[in-house]
C-alpha positions in Angstrom: 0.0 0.0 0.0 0.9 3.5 -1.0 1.5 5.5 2.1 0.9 9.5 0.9 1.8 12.6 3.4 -0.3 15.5 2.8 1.0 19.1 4.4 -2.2 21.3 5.3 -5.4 20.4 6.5 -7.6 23.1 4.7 -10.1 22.5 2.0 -7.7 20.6 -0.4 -5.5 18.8 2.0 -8.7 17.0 3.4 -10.7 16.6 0.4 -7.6 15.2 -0.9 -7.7 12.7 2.0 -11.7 12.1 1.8 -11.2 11.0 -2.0 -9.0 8.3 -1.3 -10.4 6.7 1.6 -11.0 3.2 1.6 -8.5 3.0 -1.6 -5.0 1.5 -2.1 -3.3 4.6 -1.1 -3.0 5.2 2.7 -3.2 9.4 3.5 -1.9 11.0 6.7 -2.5 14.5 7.0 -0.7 17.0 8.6 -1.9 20.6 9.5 0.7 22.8 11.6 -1.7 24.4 13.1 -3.7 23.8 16.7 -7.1 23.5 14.6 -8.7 23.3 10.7 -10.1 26.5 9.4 -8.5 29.0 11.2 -7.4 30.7 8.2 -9.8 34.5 7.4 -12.2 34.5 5.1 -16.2 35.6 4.0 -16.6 31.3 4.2 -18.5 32.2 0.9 -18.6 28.7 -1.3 -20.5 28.7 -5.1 -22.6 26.3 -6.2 -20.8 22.9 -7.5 -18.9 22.1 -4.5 -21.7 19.4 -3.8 -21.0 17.5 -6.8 -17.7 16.6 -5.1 -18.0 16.7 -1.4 -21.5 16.2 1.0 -21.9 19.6 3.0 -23.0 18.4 6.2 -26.3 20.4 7.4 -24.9 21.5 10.1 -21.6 23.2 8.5 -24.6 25.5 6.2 -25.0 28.6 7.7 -27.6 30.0 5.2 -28.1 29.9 1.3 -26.9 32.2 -1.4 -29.9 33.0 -3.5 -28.6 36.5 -4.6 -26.1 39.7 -5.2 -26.6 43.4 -4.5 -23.6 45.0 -6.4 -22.5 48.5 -6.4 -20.0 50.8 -8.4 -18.0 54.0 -6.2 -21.5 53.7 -3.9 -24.0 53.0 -6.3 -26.2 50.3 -6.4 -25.9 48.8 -10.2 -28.1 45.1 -9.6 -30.1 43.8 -6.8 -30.3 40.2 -7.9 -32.7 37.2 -6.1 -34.4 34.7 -7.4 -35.4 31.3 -6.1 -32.4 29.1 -7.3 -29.2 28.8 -4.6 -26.1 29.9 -6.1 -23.6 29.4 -3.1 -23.4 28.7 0.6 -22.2 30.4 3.8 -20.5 27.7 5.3 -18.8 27.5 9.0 -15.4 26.5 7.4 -13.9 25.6 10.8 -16.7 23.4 11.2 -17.1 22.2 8.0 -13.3 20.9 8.0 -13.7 19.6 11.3 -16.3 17.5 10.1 -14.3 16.7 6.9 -11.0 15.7 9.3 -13.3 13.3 11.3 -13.3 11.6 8.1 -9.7 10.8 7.8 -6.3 10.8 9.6 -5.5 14.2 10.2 -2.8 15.3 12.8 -2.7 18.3 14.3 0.3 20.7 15.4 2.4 18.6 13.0 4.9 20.7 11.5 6.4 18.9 8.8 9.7 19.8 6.5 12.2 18.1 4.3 15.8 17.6 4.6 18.0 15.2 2.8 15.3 13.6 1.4 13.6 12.6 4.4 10.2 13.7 5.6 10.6 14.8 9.3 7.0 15.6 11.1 8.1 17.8 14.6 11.6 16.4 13.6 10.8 13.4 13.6 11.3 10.9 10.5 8.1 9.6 9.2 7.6 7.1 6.2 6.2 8.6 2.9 6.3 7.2 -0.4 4.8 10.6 -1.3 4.5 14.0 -0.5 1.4 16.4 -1.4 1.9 20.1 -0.9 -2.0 22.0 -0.1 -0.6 24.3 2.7 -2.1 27.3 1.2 -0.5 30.9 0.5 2.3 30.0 3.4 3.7 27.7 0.8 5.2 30.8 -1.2 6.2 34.4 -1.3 4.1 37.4 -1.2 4.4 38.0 -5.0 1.7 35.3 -5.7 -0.5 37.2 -3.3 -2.6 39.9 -2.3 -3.7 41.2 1.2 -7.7 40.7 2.4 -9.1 42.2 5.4 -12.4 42.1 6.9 -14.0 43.1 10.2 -16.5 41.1 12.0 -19.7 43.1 13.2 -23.0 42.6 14.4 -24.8 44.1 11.1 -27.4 42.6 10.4 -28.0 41.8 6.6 -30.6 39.6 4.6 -29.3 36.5 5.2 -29.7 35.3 2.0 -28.0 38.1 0.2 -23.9 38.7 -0.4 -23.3 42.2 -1.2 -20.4 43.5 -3.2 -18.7 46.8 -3.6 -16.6 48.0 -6.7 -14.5 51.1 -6.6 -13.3 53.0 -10.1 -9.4 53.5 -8.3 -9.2 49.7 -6.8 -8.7 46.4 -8.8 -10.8 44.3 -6.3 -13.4 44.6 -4.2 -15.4 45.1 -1.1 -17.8 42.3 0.7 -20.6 42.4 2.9 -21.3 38.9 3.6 -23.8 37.2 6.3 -23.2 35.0 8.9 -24.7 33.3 12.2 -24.6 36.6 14.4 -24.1 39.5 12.1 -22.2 39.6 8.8 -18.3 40.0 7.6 -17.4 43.3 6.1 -14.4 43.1 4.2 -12.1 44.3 1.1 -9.0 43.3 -1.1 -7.2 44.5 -4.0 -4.2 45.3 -5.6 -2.9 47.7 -2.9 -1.7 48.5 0.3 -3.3 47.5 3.5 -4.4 51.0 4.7 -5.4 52.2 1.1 -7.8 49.0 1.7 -8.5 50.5 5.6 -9.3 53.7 3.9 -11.6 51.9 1.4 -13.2 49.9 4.2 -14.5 52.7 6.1 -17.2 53.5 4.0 -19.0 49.7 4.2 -18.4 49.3 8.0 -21.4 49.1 9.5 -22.4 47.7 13.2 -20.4 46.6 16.3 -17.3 45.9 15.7 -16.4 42.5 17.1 -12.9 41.4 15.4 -10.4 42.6 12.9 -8.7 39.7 10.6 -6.3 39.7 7.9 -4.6 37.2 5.2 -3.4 37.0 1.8 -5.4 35.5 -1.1 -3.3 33.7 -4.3 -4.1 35.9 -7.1 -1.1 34.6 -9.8 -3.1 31.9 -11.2 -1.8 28.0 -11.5 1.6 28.2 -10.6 3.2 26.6 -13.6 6.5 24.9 -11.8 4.4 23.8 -9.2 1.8 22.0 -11.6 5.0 20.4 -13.6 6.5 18.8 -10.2 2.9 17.2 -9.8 3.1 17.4 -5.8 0.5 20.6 -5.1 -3.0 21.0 -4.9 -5.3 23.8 -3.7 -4.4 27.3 -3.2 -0.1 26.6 -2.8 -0.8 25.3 -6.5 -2.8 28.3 -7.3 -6.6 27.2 -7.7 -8.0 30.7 -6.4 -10.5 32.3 -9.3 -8.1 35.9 -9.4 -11.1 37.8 -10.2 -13.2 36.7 -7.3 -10.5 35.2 -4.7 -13.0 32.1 -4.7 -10.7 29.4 -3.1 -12.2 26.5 -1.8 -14.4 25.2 -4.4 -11.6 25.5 -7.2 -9.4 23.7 -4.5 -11.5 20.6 -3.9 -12.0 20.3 -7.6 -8.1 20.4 -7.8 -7.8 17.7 -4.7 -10.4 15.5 -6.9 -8.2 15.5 -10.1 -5.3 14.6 -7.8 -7.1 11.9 -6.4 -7.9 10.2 -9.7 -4.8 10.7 -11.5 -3.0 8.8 -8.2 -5.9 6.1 -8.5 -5.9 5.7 -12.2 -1.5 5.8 -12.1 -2.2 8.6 -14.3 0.2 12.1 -14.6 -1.5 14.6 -12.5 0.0 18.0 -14.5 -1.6 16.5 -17.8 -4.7 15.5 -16.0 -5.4 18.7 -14.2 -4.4 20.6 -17.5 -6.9 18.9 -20.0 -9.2 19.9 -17.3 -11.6 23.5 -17.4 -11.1 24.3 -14.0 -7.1 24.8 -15.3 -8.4 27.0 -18.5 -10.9 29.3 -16.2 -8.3 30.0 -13.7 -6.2 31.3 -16.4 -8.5 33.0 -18.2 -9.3 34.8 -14.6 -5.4 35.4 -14.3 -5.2 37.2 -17.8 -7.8 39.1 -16.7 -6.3 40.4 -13.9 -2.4 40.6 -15.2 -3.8 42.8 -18.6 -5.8 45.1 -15.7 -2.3 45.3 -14.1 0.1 46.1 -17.0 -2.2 48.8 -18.3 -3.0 50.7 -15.3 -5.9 52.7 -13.8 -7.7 53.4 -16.7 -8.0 49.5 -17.8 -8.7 48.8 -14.0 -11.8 51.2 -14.6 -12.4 49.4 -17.9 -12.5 46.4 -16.1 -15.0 47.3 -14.0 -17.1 48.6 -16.7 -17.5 45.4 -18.8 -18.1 43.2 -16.1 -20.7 45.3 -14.1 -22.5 46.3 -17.6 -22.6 42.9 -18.4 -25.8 40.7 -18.0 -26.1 39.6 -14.5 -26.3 35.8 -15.5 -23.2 35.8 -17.7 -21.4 37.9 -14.9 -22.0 34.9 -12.4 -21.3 32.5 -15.0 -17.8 34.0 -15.3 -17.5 34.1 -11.4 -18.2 30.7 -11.3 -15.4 30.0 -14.3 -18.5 27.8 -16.1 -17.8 30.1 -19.4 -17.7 29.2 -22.8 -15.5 31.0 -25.3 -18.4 32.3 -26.6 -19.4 33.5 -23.0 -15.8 35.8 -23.2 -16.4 36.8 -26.5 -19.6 38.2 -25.0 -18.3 40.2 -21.9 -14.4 40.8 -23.3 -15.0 41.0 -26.7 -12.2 39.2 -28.9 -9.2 41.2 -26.5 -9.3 38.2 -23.8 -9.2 35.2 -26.3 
């Protein structure tokens, strides 16, 4: 039997371990940290993550079933209808739930050094080593600073509202959960340009103030070539949206079968679309970046005067070429 070491217990790490329960490869996974989740963010998850992984009931906060989103202020669309397009989720609680599931070790810091595999320097047995230990994995330049506040505001539960601003390439977030709702922003800029930005969507009793990076870069090419990263330290974060953990259970499912199937990982994962919409996402981004403010308000533009349903379908990365060709015109093909 196959014995496989997986550093990180976040979305990938233990969906990575879920998928091959039961099979001929044995999975250990190791999370430095005292607990699963701990990590910031909105715990906002699109629709499709079922069709890989049960969401326990009790890990659901409430249902997505629409967007308010505004421009400098301005409310542009107040979207609901009846169909769920996402979840809030208790991440904490939904990977506890997950790493219930599967071996998963706690306060295990693990390195490597002369080709061994030492867990709290200690030598452990691997015939394999998967990398899904997040943004820690690599430098700041394949990253981006977040922050949000938690408050007591009190939104529509069933509502995620989102904030656009001409002079920022990202965005603002108003997002529910159990006692009040996560108020946040990131971008492409400094953490107190985003304070600054922040101010004006702060609503409520302040009850915390968090802070992390988000992978903006796109699949990390070197990474996907040495066929030993999933998730986020591979680079599954939708650049556009900073939507992680769907994109990196997807990417723990294609690992899973390419080690089931004896099958090369980098050319599975590539002939797959979640690859191509991450990409696509990254161009996005990277033109926005090269050509300043003015293509940063351009970019804003087109996707906020673009019909609501193919705006979500690009969030989602379920586009078609002809979707692009339809928001981007023939510049993003």
């Amino acid at each position: 039997m196959m014995e496989l070491a997986i550093v990180g217990g976040g979305p990938a790490g233990l969906s990575l371990a879920y998928f091959l329960r039961g099979s001929k490869i044995n999975t250990t996974v190791y999370e430095g940290l005292s607990d699963v989740g701990l990590k910031p963010c909105a715990w906002g998850v699109m629709k499709g993550i079922e069709d890989y992984l049960p969401i326990p009931k009790e890990a659901i906060i409430n249902e997505i079933k629409g967007f308010r989103i505004y421009l400098d202020g301005k409310l542009l669309y107040d979207i609901k209808g009846r169909e769920i397009l996402g979840y809030i989720v208790n991440k904490p609680k939904f990977l506890r739930i997950l790493g219930e599931k599967v071996d998963l070790r706690l306060n295990s810091k693990v390195v490597e050094k002369d080709g061994k595999i030492l867990v709290n320097d200690k030598e452990i047995e691997a015939d394999k080593v998967i990398y899904a230990n997040g943004h820690y994995s690599f430098k700041g330049d394949y990253a981006i600073p977040a922050i949000q506040y938690i408050t007591d505001y009190k939104i529509d539960p069933e509502i995620v509202e989102m904030y656009f601003f001409s002079d920022l390439l990202g965005y603002g977030w108003v997002f529910p959960e159990e006692d009040g709702s996560k108020i946040g922003i990131g971008g492409y800029a400094d953490v107190n340009f985003l304070k600054e930005r922040l101010k004006s969507l702060v609503k409520g009793k302040i009850k915390a103030f968090q802070g992390a990076k988000v992978a903006d870069y796109g699949v990390i090419e070197d990474r996907l070539s040495n066929g030993n990263y999933i998730g986020e330290a591979l680079g599954t974060v939708y650049a556009v949206t900073g939507e992680g953990i769907r994109p990196s259970i997807i990417s723990a499912k294609i690992m899973a079968d390419s080690l089931l199937n004896n099958k090369d990982f980098s050319k599975e994962f590539k002939k797959s679309k979640l690859y191509w919409s991450l990409q696509i996402h990254a161009k996005v981004i990277r033109d926005s970046k090269k050509k300043g403010t003015q293509s940063i308000k351009g970019l804003e533009r087109v996707l906020l005067k673009t019909p609501p349903e193919l705006v979500l379908k690009f969030a989602l990365g379920d586009f078609t070429k002809i979707d692009l060709l339809k928001i981007f015109g023939r510049m993003i093909i």
